[in-house]
TORVEX-902323 format. One record per residue (C-alpha): x, y, z. Coordinates in steps of 0.001 Angstrom, whole numbers, plus 500000, padded with zeros to 6 digits. Example, Ala and Ser with C-alpha at 12.3 -4.5 7.8 and 13.67 -1.06 7.14 Angstrom:
<rs>
u:512300	v:495500	w:507800
u:513670	v:498940	w:507140
</rs>
This chain:
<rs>
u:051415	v:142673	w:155871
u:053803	v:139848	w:155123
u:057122	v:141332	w:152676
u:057332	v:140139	w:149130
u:060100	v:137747	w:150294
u:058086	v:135793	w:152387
u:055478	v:135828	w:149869
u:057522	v:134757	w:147341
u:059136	v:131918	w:149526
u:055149	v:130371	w:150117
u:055085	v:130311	w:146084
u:057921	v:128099	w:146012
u:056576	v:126185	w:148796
u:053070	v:125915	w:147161
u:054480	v:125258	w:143764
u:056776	v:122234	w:144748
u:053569	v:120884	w:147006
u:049973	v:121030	w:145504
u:050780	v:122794	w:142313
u:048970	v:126096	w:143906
u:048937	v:129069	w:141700
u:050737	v:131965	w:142736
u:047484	v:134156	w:140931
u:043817	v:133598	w:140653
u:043717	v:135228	w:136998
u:045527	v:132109	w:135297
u:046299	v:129097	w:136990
u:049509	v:126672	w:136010
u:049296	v:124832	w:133157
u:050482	v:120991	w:132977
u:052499	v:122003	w:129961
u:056311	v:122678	w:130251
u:056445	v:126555	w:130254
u:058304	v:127490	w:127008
u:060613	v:130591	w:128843
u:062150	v:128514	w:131689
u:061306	v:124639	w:130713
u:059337	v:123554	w:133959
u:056097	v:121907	w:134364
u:053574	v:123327	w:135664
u:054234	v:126908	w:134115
u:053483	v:129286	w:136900
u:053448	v:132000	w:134942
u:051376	v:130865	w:131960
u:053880	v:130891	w:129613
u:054364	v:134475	w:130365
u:057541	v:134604	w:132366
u:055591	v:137241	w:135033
u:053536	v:137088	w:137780
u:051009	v:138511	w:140160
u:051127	v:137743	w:144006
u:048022	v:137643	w:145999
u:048403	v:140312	w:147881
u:045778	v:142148	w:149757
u:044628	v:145272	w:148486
u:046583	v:148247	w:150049
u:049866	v:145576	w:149738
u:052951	v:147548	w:147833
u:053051	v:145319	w:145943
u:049338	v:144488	w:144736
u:049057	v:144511	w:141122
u:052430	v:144380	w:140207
u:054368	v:142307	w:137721
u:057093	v:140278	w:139360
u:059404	v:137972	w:137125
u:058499	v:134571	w:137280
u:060390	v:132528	w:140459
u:061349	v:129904	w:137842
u:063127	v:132286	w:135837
u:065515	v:133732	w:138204
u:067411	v:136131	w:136337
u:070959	v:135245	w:136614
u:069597	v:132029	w:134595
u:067704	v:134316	w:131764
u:070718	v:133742	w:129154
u:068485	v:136018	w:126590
u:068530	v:138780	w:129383
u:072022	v:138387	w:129602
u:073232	v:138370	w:126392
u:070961	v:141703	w:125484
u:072148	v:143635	w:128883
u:075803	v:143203	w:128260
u:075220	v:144056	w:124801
u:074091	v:147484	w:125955
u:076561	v:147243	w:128846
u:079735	v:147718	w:126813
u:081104	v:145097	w:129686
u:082507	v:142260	w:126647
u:085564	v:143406	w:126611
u:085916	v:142857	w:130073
u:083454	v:139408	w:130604
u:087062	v:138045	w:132395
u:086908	v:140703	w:134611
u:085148	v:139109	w:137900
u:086459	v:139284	w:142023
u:087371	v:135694	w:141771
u:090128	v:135984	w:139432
u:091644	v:139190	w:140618
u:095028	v:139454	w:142107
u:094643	v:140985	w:145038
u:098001	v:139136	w:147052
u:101182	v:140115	w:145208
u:104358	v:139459	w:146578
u:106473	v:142450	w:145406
u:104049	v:144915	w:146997
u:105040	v:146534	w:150252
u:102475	v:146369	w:153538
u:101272	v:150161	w:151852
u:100441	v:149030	w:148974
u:098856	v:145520	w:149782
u:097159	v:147357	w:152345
u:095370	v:149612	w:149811
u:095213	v:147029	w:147258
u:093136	v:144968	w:149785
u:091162	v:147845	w:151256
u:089862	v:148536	w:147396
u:089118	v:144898	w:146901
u:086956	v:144956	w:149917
u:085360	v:148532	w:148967
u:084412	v:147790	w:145373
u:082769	v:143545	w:146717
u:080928	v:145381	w:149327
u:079606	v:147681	w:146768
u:078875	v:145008	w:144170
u:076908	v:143584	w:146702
u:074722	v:146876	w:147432
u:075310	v:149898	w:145257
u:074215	v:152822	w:147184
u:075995	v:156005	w:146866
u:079395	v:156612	w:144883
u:082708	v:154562	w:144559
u:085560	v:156395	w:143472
u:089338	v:153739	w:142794
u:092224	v:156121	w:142459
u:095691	v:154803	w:141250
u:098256	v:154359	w:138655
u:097828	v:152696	w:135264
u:097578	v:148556	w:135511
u:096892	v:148590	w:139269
u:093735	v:146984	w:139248
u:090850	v:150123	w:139137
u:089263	v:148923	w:136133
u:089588	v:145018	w:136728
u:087745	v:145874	w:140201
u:085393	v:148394	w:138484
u:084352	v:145874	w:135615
u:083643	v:143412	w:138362
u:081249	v:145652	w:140034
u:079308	v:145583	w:136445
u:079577	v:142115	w:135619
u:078466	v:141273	w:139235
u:074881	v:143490	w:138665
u:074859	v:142328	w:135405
u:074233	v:139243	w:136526
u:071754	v:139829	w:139414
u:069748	v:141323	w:136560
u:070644	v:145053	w:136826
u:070988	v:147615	w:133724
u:074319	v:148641	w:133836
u:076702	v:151395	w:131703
u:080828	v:150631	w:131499
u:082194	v:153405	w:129270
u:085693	v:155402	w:129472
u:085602	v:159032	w:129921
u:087326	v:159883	w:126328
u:084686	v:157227	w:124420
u:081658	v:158809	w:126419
u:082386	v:162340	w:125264
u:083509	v:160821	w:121881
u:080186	v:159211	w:121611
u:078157	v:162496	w:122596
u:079591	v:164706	w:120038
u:079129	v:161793	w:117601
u:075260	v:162644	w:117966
u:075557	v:165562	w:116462
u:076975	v:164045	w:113053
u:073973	v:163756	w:109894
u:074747	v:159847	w:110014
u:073777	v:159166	w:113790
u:071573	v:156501	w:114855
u:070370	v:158004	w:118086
u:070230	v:161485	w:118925
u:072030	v:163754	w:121983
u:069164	v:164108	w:124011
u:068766	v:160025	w:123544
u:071787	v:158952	w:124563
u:072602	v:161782	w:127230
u:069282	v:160709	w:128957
u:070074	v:156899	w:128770
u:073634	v:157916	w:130495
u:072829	v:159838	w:132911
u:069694	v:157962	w:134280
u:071263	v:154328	w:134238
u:070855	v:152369	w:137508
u:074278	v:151919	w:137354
u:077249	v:153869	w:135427
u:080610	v:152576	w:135459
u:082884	v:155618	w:134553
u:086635	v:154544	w:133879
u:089751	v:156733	w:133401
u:087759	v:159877	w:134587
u:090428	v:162899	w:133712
u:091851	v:161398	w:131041
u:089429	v:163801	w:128304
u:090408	v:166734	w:126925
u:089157	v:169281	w:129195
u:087893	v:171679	w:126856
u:084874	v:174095	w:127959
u:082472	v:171851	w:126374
u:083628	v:168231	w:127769
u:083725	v:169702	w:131111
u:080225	v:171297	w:130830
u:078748	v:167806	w:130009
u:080927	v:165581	w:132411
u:079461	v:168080	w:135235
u:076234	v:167879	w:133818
u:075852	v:164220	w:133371
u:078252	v:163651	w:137055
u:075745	v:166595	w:138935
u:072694	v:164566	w:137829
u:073279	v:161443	w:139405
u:075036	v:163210	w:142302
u:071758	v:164965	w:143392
u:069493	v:162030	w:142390
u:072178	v:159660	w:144301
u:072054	v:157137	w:141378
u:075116	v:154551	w:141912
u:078620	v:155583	w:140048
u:081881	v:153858	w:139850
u:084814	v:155887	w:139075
u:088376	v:155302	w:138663
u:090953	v:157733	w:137778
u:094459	v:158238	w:138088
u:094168	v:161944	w:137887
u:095075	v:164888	w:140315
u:091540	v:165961	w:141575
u:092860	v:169521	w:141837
u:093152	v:169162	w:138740
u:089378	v:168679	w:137658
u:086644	v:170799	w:137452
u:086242	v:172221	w:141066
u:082401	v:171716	w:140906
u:082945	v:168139	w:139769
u:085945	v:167791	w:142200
u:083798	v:169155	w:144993
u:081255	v:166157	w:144672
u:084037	v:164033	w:144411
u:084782	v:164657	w:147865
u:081884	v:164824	w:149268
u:082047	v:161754	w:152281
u:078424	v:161518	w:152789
u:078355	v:160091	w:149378
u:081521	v:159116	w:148016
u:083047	v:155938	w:149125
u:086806	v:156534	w:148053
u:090042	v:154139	w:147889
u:093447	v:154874	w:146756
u:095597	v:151948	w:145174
u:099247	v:152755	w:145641
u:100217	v:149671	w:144678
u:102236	v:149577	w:141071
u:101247	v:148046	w:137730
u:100838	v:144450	w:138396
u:100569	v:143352	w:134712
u:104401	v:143384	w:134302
u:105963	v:143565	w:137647
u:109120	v:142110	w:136022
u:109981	v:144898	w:133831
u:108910	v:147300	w:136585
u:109011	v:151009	w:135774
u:110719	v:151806	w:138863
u:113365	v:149173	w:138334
u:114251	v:150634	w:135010
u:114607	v:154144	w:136045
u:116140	v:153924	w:139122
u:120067	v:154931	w:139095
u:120352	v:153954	w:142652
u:122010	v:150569	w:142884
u:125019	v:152869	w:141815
u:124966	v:154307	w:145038
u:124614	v:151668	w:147641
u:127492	v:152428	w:149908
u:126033	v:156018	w:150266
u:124356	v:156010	w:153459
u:123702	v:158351	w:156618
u:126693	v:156489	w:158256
u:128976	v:156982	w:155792
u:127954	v:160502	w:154810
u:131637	v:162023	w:156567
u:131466	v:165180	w:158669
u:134276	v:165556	w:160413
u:137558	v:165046	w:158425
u:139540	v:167783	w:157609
u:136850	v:170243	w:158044
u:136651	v:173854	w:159480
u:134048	v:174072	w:162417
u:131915	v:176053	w:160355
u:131983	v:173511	w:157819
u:131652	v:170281	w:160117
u:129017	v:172369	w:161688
u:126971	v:172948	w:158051
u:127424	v:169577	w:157405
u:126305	v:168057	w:160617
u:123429	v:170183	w:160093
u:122611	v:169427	w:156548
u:122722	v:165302	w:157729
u:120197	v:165709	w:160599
u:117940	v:167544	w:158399
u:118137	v:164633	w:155905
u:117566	v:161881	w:158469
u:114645	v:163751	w:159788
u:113474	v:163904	w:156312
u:114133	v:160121	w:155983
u:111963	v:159502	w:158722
u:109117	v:161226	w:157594
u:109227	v:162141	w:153806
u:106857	v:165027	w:153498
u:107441	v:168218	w:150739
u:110020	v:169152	w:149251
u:113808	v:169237	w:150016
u:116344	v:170798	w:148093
u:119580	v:170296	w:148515
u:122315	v:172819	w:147569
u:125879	v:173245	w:147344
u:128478	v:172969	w:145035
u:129802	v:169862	w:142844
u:131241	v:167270	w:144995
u:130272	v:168522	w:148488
u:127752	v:165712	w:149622
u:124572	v:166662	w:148101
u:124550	v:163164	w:145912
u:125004	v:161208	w:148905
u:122897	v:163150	w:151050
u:119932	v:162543	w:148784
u:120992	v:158230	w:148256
u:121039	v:157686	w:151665
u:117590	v:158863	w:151868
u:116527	v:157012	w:149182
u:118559	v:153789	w:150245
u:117079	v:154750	w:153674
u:113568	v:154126	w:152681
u:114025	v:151824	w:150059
u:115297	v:149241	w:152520
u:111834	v:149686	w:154340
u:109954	v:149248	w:151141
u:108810	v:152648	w:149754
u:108581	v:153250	w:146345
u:111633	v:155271	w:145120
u:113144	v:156821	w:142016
u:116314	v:157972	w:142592
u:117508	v:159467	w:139502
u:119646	v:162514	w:137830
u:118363	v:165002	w:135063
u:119969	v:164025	w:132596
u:119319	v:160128	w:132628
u:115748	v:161071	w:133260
u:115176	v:163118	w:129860
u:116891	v:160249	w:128644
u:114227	v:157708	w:130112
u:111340	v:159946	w:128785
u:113012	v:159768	w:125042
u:113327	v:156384	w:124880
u:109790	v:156215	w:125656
u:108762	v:157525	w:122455
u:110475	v:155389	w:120031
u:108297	v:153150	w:117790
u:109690	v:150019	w:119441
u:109363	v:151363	w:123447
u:108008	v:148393	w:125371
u:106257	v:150807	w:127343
u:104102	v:153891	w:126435
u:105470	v:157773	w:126854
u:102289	v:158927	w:128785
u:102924	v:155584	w:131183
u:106173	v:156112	w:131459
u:105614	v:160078	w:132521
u:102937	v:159240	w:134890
u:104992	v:156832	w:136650
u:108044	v:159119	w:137015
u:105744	v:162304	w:138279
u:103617	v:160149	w:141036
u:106132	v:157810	w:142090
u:105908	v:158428	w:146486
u:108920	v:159342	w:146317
u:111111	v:161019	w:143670
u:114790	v:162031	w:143963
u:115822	v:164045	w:141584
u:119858	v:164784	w:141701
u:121408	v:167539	w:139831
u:118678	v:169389	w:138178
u:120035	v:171581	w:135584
u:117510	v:173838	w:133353
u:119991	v:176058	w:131839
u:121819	v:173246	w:129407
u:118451	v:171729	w:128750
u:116107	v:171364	w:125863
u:112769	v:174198	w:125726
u:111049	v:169805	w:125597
u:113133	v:168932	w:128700
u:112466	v:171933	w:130537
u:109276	v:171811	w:129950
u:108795	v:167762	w:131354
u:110652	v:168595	w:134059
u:108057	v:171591	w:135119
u:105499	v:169616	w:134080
u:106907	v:167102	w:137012
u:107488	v:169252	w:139944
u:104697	v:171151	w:139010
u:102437	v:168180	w:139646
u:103825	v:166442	w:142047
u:103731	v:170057	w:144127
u:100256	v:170579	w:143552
u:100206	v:166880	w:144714
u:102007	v:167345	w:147769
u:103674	v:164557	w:147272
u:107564	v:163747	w:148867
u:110484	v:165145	w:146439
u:114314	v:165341	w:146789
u:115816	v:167300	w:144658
u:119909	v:168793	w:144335
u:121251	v:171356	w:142629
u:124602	v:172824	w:142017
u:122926	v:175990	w:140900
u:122337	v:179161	w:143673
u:118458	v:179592	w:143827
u:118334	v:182896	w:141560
u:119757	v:180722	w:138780
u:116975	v:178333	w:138600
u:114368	v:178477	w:136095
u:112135	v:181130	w:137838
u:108822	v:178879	w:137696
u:110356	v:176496	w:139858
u:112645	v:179175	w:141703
u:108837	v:179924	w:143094
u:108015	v:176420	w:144368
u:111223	v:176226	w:145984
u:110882	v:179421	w:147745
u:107357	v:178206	w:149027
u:108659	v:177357	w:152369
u:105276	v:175788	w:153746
u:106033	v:173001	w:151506
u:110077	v:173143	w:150567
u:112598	v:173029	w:153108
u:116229	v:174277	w:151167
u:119563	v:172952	w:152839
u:122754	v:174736	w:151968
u:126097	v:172111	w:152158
u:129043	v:175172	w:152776
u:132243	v:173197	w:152420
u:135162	v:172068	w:149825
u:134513	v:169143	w:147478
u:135463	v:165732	w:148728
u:138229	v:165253	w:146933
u:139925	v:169008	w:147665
u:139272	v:168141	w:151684
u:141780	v:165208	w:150957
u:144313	v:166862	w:150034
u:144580	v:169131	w:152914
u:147423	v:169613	w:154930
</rs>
């Protein structure tokens, strides 16, 4: 039984030879078919057609689309899938125009950026299964994601690009007396899509009701393995657990983290702006002084506090919190790690309270150049945040609260903080007192010795 391919490639062969018809119910007429323009019409004037194929054959009695007519010339079929697509605000979007080489980005983050770029072409090429592009805002998910669509969309396949927050928006929209298509309508045409496209998943608000349907709608395709593109920049222990659970699942999912930055404005970086530490160049391990006009017990804290901070250099993982009082060291123990892996090209924020706040106010002023919620999400998942005298008790009930709301995500996130504080632990706001004192993921350092300046003046 010869496969439809080879069947197909005999058509050709016939039709460009002897005219041969490709079915005995109609044969080719010597007018110019009125769907594709060439003489003879193959297809009757039809634009499908019937193989002969023995009986038994998969593929006996079936309509294929004319030969003539490939789809990725069918302009009509074009114009009415991205209609339905929601893919025209992002026709641009394609792998050939992607910037996937930038030079700012460190071997990390072109490393991801490439591995993602690989991921989604491969998948473009053959959806099976799941993709799932994690990473910041402007690094590229939805450019790649929109390329998957406009790649199927042109190989003739049905495909769905919507945002989390419009697709929820849309579904309680059915319910309104002025609707044009009901719930069960447009849920159905969702969830049973060859191929949905679902951007900036975690970015709804997760009331009972949006996650109900977003674990509906994700559950369906999951168990009927219908192809999915996701991209979110959220904290998946932060979803649904019985959405998050299928988002992890390996056998399905194929998964890529972007850690590279926003590319659309790498000159007005975030992490340039924030930054503090070009202040504190000339505070490195080497000049971090443990020895002068110190007490053995104190050159002995000391030494100790400066191993524990190269170490932590070395490999940033958890927390560290630094302690001590004003002018003992903590500052530069915390910019020479930060200066330490800066030089090696880590993304780092090295920044005090105060300024910080500061940062976050500026960001919502009419005439910010940047957005607040951009701005917060790249201080809280930065790789690396240091964070130098935190102070809770002279701060706002706002600042206090963005502050938690920091920690408290990047320690669900695991991911590598510095932090210093003049304050003894029992002084600290008590819901971060508790993170700290989590000691599988916080490592505290006590600095016991005079300030700088009083070690001076010694005799």
């Amino acid at each position: 039984m010869k496969p439809l391919s080879e069947i197909i490639s005999q058509t050709r062969k016939n039709i460009s030879q002897d005219h041969t018809p490709p079915s005995s119910n109609s044969g080719p007429t010597n007018e110019p078919c009125r769907i594709c323009g060439r003489t003879p019409s193959i297809c009757n004037q039809l634009g499908v057609i019937a193989y002969e194929v023995p009986v038994g054959h998969p593929d006996f009695g079936k309509l294929f689309r004319c030969p003539n007519n490939p789809v990725e010339q069918d302009e009509e079929h074009q114009r009415r899938f991205r209609a339905l697509s929601n893919l025209d605000a992002y026709e641009n979007k394609t792998f050939a125009n992607f910037e996937s080489h930038l030079p700012w980005l460190t071997g990390e983050q072109q490393q991801s950026l490439d591995n993602a770029f690989r991921g989604a072409q491969n998948f473009a090429a053959d959806p099976s299964g799941w993709l799932m592009i994690e990473g910041t805002y402007g690094c590229g998910k939805t450019h790649l994601a929109a390329a998957i669509g406009n790649e199927r969309l042109a190989r003739g396949d049905m495909v769905i690009f919507i945002t989390t927050p419009d697709l929820l928006d849309h579904l309680r929209g059915t319910f309104g007396p002025n609707s044009e298509v009901g719930y069960d309508q447009l849920f159905e045409r969702i969830r049973n899509v060859p191929l949905l496209i679902l951007d900036d998943l975690g970015a709804e608000n997760a009331t009972a009701w949006a996650e109900e349907k977003l674990f509906q709608l994700l559950n369906h395709r999951y168990s009927h393995r219908l192809p999915t593109v996701i991209t979110t920049n959220a904290n998946l222990d932060a979803l649904d657990p019985r959405v998050r659970s299928r988002l992890l699942d390996e056998n399905v999912i194929h998964r890529y983290v972007i850690t590279a930055p926003d590319y659309r404005s790498p000159s007005v970086n975030e992490l340039m702006q924030i930054t503090d530490l070009e202040l504190y160049v000339d505070m490195t391990f080497e000049s971090f002084d443990t020895t002068n006009k110190l007490t053995p017990k104190e050159r002995e804290s000391l030494q100790f506090c400066l191993a524990n901070a190269r170490r932590y250099a070395q490999a940033p993982q958890g927390w560290l919190l630094i302690t001590g009082s004003f002018g003992v060291g903590k500052t530069h123990l915390a910019a020479a790690i930060a200066n330490s892996l800066s030089a090696t090209g880590h993304d780092v924020i090295f920044v005090s309270t105060s300024t910080l706040l500061e940062f976050l106010r500026q960001a919502m002023n009419a005439d910010s150049p940047v957005s607040f919620d951009k701005r917060f999400h790249t201080i809280r998942s930065v790789p690396l945040l240091i964070l130098d005298d935190l102070q809770t008790e002279t701060t706002s009930t706002w600042g206090r609260e963005k502050l938690f709301q920091i920690l408290d995500y990047r320690y669900a996130a695991r991911l590598p903080t510095v932090i210093t504080s003049a304050k003894p632990l029992d002084k600290i706001d008590e819901r971060l007192r508790v993170r700290f004192m989590d000691r599988r993921r916080c490592l505290i350092i006590a600095l016991f010795a005079p300030d700088y300046a009083s070690r001076l003046n010694r005799q």
